[in-house]
N, C-alpha and C positions, 0 to 999 in steps of 0.2 A: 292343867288348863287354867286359864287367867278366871278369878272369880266374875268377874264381868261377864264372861262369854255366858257362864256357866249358867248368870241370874238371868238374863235374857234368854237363853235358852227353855230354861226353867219355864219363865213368865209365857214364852210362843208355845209351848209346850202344854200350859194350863189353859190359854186364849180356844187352841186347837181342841183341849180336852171339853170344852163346853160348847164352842160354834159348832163343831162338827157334828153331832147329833140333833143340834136344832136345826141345821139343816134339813131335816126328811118332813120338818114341819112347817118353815116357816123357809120366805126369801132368803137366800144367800147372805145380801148382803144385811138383813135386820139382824139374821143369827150369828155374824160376826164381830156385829154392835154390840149384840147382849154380851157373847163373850168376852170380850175387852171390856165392857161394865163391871161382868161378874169376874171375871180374871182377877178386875184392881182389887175388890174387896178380898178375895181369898188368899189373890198374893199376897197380900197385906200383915194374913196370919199364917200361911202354909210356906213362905219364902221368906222368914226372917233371918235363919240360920246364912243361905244365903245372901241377901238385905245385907247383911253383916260384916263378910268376910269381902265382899264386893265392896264397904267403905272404908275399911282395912286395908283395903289391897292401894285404894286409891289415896291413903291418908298415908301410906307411905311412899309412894311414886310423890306425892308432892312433896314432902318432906326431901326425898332423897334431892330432888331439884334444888328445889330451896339450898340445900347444903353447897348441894356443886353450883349454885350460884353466887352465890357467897362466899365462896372458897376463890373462885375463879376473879369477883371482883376485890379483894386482898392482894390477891398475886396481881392485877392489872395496878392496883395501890402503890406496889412495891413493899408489900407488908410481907412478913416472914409468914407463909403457910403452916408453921408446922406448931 
């Protein structure tokens, strides 16, 4: 699964673990506020692993670009790819 998916899931997953209980005391919508408040902070240290591999994932998707960009404007050059 793409690490991206996985940290978002992750993070609606901790939002969920903390709103949902304050619900049976508090509005809906205030206990969904604290949870996104308190989510940020805990993702902060319980999501770093993923944090991680999610900037990983996407520090090589750029890279790979970058390359087949540059690869692509050589050959538009007339310049030998190889």
């Amino acid at each position: 699964m793409n690490p991206a998916v996985k940290f978002y899931l992750a993070r609606l997953a901790l939002v969920a673990v903390v709103a949902v209980p304050l619900m049976f005391f508090i509005n809906a919508l205030l206990a969904v506020a604290a949870g996104l408040l308190v989510s940020m902070v805990l993702g902060y240290v319980l999501l770093r692993r993923q944090r991680e591999e999610m900037i990983a994932h996407i520090d090589a998707a750029v890279k790979r670009r970058r390359d087949e960009k540059q690869r692509l404007r050589s050959e538009l050059a007339g310049e030998d790819a190889s």
